[in-house]
C-alpha positions as CSV (number, residue, x, y, z in Angstrom):
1,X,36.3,-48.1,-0.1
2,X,37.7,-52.0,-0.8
3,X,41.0,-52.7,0.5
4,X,43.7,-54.6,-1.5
5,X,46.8,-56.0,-0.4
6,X,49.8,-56.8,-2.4
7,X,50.6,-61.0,-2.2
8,X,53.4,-63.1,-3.1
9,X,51.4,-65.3,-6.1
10,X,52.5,-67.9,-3.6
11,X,50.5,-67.1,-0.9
12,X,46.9,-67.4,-3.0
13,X,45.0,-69.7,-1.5
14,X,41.7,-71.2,-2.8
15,X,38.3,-69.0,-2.5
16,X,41.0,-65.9,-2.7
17,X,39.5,-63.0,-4.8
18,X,42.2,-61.4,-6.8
19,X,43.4,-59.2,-8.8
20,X,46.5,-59.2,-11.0
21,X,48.7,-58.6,-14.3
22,X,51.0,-60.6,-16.1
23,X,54.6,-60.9,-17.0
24,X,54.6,-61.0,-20.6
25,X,54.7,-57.5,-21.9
26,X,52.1,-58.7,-24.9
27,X,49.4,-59.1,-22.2
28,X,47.7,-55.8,-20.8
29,X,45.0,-57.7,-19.5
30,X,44.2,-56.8,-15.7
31,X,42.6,-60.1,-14.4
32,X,40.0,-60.2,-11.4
33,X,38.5,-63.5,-10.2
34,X,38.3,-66.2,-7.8
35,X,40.6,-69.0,-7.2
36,X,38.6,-72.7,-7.2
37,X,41.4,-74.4,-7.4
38,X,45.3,-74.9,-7.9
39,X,46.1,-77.7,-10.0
40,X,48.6,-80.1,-12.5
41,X,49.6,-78.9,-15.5
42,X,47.7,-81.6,-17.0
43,X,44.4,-80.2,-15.5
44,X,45.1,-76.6,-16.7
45,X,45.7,-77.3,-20.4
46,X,42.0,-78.8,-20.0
47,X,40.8,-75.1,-19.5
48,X,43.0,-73.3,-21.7
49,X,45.9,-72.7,-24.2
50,X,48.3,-72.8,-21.6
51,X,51.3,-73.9,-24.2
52,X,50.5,-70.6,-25.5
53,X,50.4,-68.6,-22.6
54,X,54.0,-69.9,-21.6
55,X,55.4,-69.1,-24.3
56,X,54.2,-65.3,-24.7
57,X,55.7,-65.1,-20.9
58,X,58.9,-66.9,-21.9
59,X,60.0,-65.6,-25.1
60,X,59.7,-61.8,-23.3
61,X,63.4,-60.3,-23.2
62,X,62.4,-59.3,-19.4
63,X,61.9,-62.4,-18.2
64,X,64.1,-65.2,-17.1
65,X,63.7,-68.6,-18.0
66,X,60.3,-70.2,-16.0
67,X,61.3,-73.8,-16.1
68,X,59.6,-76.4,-18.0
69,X,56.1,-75.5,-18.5
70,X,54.8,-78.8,-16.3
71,X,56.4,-78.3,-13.6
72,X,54.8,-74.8,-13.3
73,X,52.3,-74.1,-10.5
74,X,49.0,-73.7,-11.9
75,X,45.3,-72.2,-10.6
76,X,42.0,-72.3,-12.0
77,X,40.8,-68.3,-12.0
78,X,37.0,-67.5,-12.0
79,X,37.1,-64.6,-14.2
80,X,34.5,-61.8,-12.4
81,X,33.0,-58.9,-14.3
82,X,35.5,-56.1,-13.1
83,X,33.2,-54.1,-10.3
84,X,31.1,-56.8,-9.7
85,X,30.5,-60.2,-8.3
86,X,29.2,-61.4,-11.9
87,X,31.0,-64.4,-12.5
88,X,32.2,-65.1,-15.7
89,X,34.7,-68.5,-17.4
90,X,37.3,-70.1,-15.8
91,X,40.8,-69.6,-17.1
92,X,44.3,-71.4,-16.1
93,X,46.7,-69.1,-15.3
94,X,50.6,-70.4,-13.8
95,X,51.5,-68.4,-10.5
96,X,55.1,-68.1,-12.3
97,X,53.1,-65.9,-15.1
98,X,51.8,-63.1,-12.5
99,X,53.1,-60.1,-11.8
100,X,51.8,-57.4,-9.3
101,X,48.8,-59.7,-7.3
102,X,46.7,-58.1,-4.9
103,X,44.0,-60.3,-3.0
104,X,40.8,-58.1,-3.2
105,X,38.4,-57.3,-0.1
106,X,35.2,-55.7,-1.3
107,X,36.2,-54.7,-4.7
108,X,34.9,-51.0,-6.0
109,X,35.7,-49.6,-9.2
110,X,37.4,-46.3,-9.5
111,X,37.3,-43.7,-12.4
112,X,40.2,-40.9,-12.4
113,X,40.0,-38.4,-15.1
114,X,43.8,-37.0,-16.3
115,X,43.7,-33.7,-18.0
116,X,45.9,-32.4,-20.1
117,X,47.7,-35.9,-20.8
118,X,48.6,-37.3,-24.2
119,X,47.7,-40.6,-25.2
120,X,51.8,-41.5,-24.8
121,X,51.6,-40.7,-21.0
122,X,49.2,-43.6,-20.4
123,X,52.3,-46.1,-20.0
124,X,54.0,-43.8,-17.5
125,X,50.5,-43.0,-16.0
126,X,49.9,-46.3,-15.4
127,X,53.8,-47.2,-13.8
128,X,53.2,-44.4,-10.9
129,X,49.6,-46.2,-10.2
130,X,51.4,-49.0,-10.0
131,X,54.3,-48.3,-7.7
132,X,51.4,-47.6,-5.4
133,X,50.3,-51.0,-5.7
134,X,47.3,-49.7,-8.0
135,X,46.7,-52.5,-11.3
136,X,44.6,-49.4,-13.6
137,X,44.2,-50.0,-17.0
138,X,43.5,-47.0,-20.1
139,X,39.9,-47.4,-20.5
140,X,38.8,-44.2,-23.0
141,X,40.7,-41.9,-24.3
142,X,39.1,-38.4,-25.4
């Protein structure tokens, strides 16, 4: 089974594989990838809408103010296909942005099958994987 440990975002290093939500409550995204670099605002905005990106983190009600957006730390992610090595785009992401980060040993894929949920439990669902240190997302729904 792959291991993951839970990481301060700043304590990713370069070459780290990992794994990680983010902050703004508009984003359910569950990112997995490699770190090639950490970088100036000015490099990251070359890769992305990161203008963008701070402002769906910043205008959430749950989150206090970030400081201005360059003087953020930044790092270039290698997005992977999720369960595999498959490497994918790069994508600028602001260490101030991430939420739960685990770095990622030998990454396997797990399928858990809840019976006898409703589609509302997903959020709580999710919450008790995650006080585990888990990052799960909703996948089907049947």
């Amino acid at each position: 089974m792959g291991t993951s440990n839970l990481i301060q975002p700043t304590d990713i290093n370069i070459n780290d594989v990992i794994t990680f939500s983010s902050k703004s409550l508009n984003d359910d995204n569950v990112y997995y990838g490699k770190v090639i670099s950490k970088c100036s605002f000015d490099l990251a905005k070359t890769y992305g809408d990161v203008v963008a990106m701070y402002n769906n983190v910043s205008l959430d009600a749950n989150e206090p103010a970030l400081g201005p957006i360059d003087t953020l730390n930044y790092i270039l992610l290698r997005l992977m296909e999720n369960g595999t090595n498959e490497e994918k785009f790069i994508i600028p992401f602001a260490l101030e942005w991430m939420d739960t980060v685990s770095l990622v040993s030998e990454r396997k894929r797990m399928t858990i099958t809840v019976f006898d949920a409703d589609v509302g439990d997903s959020a709580a669902i999710l919450a008790a994987l995650k006080s585990i240190g888990k990052i799960a997302k909703v996948e089907n729904v049947y």
